[in-house]
N, C-alpha and C positions, 0 to 999 in steps of 0.2 A: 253543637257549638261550632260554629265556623272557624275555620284557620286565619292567623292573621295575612296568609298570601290571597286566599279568597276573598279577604275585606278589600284586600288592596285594588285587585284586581277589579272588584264593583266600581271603584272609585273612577270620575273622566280621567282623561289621562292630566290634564290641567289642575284637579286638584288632589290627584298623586304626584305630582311634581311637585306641588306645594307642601306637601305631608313631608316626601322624602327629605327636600330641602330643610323644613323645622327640626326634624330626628337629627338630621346631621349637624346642625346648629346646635340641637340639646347634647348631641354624646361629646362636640370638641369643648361646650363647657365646663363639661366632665372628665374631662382627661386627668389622669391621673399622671404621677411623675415617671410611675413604667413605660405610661403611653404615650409621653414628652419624651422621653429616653429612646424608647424603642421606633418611632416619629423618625427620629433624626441617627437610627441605626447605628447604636451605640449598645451593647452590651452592658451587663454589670461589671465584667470586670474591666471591662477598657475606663467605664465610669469610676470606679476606683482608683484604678491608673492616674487619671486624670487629678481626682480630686488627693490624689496621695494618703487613702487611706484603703482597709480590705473590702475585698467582696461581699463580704459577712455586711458589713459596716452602708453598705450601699442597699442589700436586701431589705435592711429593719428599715434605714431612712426611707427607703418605697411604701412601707409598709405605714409608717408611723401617720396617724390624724392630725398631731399637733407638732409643729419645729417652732424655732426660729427665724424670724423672718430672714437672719445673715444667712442659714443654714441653707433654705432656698433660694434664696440670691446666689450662696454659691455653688447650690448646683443647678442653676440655671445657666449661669455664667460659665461653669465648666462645659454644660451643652453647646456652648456658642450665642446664648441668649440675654435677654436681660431681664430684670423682674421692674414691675410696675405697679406703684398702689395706686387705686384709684378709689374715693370716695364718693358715694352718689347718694343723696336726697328725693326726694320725688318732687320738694319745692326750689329746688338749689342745682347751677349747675354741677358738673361732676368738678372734683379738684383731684390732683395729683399731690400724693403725699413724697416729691421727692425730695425734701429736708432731711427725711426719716434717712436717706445714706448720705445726704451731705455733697457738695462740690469733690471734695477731696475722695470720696468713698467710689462716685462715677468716673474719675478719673483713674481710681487703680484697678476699678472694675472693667472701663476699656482695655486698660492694658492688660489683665488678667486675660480678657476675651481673646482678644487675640494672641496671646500667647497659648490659649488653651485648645484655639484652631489649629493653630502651629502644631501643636500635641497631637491633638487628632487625626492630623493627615501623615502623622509621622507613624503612631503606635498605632492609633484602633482603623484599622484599614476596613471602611464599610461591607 
């Protein structure tokens, strides 16, 4: 059985560029919230810090399949990020479901962000 370095290596070099390119496309869809987290060179506990609750409390929520969608908005927003829904059809363009936080929710979530940068660069020193 061949190694996967030896397939590669068979490959021109034009459509190992294009292999590599798809792989790296398919794992950042796959990121998980450790590999958002660790991304942007934050610790558990600095994430804790951040979000004002324990460390313990930061491991499960990495762990966990199912939240709330507040729950990841707010730890996204504790990363310095923001969350976005999008809906997509195959006969339909895509919509953006940002009703679902509301005018008033974007607005305390900017100021959250930025205050949580402000946290960042104070406490969790990269």
């Amino acid at each position: 059985m061949k190694e996967l370095q030896d397939a590669m290596n068979a490959l021109s070099a034009d459509r190992r560029t294009k292999v590599e390119t798809r792989a790296k496309a398919l794992i950042a869809e796959e990121m998980t919230l450790r590999d958002l987290r660790r991304a942007q060179d934050l610790t558990q506990e600095c994430m804790a810090e951040l979000l004002g609750v324990g460390q313990d409390n930061i491991s499960r929520l990495e762990g966990r399949a199912d939240m709330l969608l507040s729950t990841l908005r707010g730890y996204i927003a504790a990363m310095g990020g923001s969350l976005d829904l999008i809906v997509r059809f195959p006969d339909r363009p895509a919509v953006s479901l940002a009703a679902l936080f509301g005018n008033e929710e974007k607005a305390k979530g900017k100021a959250r962000r930025k205050r949580t940068v402000d946290k960042h660069a104070k406490h969790c020193p990269a």
